[in-house]
PyMOL CGO cylinders between C-alpha atoms (Angstrom):
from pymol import cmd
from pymol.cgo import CYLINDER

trace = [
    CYLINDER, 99.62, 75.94, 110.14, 101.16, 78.71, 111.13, 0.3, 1, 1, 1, 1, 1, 1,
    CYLINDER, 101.16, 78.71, 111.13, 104.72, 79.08, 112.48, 0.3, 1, 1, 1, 1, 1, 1,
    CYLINDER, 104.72, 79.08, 112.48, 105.91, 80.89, 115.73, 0.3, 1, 1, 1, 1, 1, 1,
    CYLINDER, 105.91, 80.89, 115.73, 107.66, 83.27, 113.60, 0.3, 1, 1, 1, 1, 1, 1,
    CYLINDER, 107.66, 83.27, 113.60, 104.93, 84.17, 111.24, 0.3, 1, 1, 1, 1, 1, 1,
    CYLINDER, 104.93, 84.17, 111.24, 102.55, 84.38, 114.14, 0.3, 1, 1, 1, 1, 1, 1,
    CYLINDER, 102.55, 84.38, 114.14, 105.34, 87.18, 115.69, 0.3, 1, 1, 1, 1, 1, 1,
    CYLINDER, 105.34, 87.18, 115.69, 105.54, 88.89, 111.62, 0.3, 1, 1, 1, 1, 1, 1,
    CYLINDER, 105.54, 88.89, 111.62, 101.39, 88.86, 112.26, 0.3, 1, 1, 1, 1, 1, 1,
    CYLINDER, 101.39, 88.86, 112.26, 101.60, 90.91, 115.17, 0.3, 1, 1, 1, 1, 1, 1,
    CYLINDER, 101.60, 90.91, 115.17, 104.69, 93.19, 114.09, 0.3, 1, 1, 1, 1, 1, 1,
    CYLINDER, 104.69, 93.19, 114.09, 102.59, 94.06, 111.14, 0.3, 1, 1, 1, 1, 1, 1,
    CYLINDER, 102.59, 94.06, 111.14, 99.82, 94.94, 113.78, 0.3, 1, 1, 1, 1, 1, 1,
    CYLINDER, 99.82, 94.94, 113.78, 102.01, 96.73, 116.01, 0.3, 1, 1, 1, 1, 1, 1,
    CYLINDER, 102.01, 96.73, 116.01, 103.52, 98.74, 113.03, 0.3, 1, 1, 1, 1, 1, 1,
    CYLINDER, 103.52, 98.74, 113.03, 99.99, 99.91, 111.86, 0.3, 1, 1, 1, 1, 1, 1,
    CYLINDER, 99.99, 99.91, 111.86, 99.12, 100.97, 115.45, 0.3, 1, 1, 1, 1, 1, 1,
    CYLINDER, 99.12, 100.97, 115.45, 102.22, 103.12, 115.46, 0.3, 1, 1, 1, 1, 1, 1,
    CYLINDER, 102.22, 103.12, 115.46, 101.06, 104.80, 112.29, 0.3, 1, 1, 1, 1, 1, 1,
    CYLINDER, 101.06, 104.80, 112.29, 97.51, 105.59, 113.91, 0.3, 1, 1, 1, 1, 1, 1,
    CYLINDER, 97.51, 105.59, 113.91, 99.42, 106.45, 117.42, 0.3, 1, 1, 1, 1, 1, 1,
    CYLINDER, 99.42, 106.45, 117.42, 97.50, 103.66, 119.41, 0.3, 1, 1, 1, 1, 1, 1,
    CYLINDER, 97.50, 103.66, 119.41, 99.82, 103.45, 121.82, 0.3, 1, 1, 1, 1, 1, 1,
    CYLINDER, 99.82, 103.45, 121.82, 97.33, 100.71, 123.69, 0.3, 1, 1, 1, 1, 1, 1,
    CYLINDER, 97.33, 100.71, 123.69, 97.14, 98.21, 120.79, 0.3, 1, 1, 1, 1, 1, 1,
    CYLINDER, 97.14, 98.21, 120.79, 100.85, 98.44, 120.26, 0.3, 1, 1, 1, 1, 1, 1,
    CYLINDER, 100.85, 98.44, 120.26, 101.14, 97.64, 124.06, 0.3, 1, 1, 1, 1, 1, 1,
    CYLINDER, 101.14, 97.64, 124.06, 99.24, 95.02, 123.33, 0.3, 1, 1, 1, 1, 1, 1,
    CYLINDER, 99.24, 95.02, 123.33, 100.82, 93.40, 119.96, 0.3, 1, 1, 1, 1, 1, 1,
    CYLINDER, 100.82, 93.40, 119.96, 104.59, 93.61, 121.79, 0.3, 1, 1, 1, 1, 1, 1,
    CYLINDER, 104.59, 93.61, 121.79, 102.82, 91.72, 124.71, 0.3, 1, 1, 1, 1, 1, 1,
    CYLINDER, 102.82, 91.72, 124.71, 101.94, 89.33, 122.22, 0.3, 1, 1, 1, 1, 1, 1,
    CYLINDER, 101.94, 89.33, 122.22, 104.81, 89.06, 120.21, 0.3, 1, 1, 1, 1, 1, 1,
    CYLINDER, 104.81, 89.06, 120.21, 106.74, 88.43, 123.18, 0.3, 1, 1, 1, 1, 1, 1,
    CYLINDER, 106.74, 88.43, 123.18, 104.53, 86.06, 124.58, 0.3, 1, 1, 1, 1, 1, 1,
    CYLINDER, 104.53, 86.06, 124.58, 104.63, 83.72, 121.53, 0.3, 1, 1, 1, 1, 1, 1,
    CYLINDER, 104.63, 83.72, 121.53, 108.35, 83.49, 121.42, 0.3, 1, 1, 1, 1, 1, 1,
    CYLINDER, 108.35, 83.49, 121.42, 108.45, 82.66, 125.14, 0.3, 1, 1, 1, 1, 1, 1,
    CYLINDER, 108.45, 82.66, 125.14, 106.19, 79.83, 124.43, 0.3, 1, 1, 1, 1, 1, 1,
    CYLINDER, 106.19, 79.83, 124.43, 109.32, 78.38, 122.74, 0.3, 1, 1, 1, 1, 1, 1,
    CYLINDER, 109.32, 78.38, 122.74, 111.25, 78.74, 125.53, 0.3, 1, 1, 1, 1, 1, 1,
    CYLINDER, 111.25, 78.74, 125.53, 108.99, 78.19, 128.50, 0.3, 1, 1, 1, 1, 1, 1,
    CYLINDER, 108.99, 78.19, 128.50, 106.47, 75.50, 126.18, 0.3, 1, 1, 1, 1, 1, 1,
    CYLINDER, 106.47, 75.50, 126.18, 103.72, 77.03, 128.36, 0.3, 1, 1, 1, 1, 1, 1,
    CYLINDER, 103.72, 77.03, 128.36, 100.15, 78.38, 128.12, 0.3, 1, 1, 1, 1, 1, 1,
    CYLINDER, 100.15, 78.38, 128.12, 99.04, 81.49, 126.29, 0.3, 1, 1, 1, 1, 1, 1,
    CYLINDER, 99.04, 81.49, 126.29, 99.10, 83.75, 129.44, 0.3, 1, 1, 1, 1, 1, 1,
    CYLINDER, 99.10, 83.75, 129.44, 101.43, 86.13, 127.80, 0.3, 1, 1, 1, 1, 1, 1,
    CYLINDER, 101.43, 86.13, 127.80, 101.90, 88.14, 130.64, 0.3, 1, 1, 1, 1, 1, 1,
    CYLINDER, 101.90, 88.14, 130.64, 102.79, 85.29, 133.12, 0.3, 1, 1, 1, 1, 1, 1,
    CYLINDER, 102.79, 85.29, 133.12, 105.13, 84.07, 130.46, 0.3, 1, 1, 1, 1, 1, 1,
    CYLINDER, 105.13, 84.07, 130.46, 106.47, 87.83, 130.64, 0.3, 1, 1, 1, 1, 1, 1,
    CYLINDER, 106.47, 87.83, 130.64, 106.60, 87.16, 134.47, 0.3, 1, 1, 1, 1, 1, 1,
    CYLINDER, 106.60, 87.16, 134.47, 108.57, 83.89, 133.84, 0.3, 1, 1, 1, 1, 1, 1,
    CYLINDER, 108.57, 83.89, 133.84, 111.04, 85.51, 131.95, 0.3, 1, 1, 1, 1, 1, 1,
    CYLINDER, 111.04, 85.51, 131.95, 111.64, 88.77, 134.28, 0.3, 1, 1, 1, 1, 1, 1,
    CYLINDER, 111.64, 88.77, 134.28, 112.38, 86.08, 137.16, 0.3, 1, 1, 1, 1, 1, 1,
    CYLINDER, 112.38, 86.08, 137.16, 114.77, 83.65, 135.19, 0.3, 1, 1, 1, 1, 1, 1,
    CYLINDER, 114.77, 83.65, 135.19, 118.26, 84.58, 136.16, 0.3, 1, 1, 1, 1, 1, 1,
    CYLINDER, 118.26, 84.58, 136.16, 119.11, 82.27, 133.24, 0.3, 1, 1, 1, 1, 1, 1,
    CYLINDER, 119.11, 82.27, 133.24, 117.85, 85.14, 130.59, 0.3, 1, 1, 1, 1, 1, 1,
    CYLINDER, 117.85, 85.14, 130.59, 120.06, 87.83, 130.10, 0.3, 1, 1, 1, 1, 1, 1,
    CYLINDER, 120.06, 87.83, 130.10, 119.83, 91.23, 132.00, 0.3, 1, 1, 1, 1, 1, 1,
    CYLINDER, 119.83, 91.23, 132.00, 118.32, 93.19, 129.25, 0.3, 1, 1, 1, 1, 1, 1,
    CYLINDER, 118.32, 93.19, 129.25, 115.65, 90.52, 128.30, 0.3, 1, 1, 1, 1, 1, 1,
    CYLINDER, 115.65, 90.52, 128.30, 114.41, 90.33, 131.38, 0.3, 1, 1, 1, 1, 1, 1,
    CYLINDER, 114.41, 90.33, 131.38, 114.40, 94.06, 132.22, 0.3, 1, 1, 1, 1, 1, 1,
    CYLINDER, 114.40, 94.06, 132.22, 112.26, 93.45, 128.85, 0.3, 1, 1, 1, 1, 1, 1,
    CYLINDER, 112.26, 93.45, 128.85, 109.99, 91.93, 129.97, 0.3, 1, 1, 1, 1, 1, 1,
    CYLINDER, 109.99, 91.93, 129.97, 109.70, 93.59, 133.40, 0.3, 1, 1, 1, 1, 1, 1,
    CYLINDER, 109.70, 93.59, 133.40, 108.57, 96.59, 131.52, 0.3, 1, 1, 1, 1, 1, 1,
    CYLINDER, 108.57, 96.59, 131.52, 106.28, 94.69, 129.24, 0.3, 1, 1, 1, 1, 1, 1,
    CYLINDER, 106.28, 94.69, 129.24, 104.39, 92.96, 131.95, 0.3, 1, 1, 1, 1, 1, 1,
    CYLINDER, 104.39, 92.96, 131.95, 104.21, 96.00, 134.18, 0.3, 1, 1, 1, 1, 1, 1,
    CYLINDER, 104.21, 96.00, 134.18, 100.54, 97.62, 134.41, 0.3, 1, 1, 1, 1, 1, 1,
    CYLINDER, 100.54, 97.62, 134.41, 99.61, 100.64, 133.49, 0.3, 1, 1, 1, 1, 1, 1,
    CYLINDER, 99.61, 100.64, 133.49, 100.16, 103.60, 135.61, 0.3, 1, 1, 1, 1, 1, 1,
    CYLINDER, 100.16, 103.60, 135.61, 97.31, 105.55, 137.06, 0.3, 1, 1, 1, 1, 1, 1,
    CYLINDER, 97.31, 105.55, 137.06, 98.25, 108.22, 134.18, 0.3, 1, 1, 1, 1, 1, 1,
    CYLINDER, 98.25, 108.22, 134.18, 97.67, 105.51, 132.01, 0.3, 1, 1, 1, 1, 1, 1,
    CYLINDER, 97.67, 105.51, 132.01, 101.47, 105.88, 130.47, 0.3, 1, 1, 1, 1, 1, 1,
    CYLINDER, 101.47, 105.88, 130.47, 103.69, 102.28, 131.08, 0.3, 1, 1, 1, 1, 1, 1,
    CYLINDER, 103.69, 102.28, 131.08, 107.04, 101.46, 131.57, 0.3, 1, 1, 1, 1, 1, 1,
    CYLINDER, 107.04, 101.46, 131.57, 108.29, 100.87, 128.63, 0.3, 1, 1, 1, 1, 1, 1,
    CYLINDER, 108.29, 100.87, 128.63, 108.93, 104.03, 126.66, 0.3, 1, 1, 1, 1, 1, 1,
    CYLINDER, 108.93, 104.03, 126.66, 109.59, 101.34, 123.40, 0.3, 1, 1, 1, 1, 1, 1,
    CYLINDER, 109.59, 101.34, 123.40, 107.43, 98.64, 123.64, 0.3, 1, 1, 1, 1, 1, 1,
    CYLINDER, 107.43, 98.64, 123.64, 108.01, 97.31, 120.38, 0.3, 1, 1, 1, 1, 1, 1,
    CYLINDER, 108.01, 97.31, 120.38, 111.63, 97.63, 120.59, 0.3, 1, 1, 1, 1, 1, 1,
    CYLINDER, 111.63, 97.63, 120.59, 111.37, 95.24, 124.41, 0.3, 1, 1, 1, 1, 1, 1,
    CYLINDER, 111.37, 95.24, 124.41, 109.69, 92.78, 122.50, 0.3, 1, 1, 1, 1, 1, 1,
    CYLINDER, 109.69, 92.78, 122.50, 111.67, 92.43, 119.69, 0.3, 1, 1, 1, 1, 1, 1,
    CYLINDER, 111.67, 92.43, 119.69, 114.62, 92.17, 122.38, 0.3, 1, 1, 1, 1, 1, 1,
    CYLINDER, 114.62, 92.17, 122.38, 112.96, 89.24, 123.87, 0.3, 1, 1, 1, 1, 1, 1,
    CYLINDER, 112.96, 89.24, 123.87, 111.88, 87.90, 120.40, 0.3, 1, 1, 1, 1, 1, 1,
    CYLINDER, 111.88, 87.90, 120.40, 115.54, 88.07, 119.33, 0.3, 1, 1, 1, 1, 1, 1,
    CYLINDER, 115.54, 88.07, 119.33, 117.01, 86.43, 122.36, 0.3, 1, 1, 1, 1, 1, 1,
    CYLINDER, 117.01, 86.43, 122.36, 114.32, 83.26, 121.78, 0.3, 1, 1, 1, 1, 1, 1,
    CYLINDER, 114.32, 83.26, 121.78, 115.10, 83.09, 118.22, 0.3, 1, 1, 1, 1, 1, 1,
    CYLINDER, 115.10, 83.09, 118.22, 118.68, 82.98, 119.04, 0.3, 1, 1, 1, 1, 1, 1,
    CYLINDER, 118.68, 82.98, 119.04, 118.40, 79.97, 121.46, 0.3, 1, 1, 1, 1, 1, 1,
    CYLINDER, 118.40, 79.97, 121.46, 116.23, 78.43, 118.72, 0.3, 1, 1, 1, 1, 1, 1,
    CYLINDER, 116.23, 78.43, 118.72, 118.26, 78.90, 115.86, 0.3, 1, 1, 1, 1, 1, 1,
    CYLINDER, 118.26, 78.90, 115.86, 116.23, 80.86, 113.82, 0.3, 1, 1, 1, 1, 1, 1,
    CYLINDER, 116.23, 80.86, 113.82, 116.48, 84.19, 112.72, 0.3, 1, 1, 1, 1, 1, 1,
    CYLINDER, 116.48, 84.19, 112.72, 113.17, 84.68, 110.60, 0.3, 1, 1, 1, 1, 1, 1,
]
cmd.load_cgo(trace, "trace")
């Protein structure tokens, strides 16, 4: 069984090779993902990634950058199809490190 952490390595590995073949939609979507499984630690909630995202945006108990984070990882698409967040891998990883921090971990 896998961990929470090498689920996250799963999808960084995905999100890497998606930045090599400039999909910038399925590196959207593995930082979406990576973000959502570390705020299943925090939140012990369903899979809905995006209303996890949600969770954390709202939760004054977060810090400021996390949750801009995950403001801009949860936001849609615009009608130019570009999204707000320039980095998406680097707002997950933000919110991955701030999870791994309350959990002790740093794998």
């Amino acid at each position: 069984m896998e961990t929470w952490n090498d689920e996250i390595a799963v999808e960084l590995l995905r999100a890497q090779q998606a930045t090599k073949e400039h999909n910038n939609g399925r590196l959207r979507t593995c930082a979406r993902r990576m973000a959502g499984i570390a705020l299943m630690q925090r939140y012990a909630q369903s899979k809905d990634f995006v209303a996890l995202l949600r969770l954390a945006m709202n939760d004054t108990g977060v810090p400021e950058e996390v949750r801009l984070a995950a403001e801009r990882l949860q936001s849609r698409l615009r009608p130019d199809f570009s999204s707000a967040s320039t980095d998406p891998l680097g707002d997950a990883l933000t919110v991955v490190e701030f999870v791994r921090r309350l959990a002790g971990t740093t794998s």
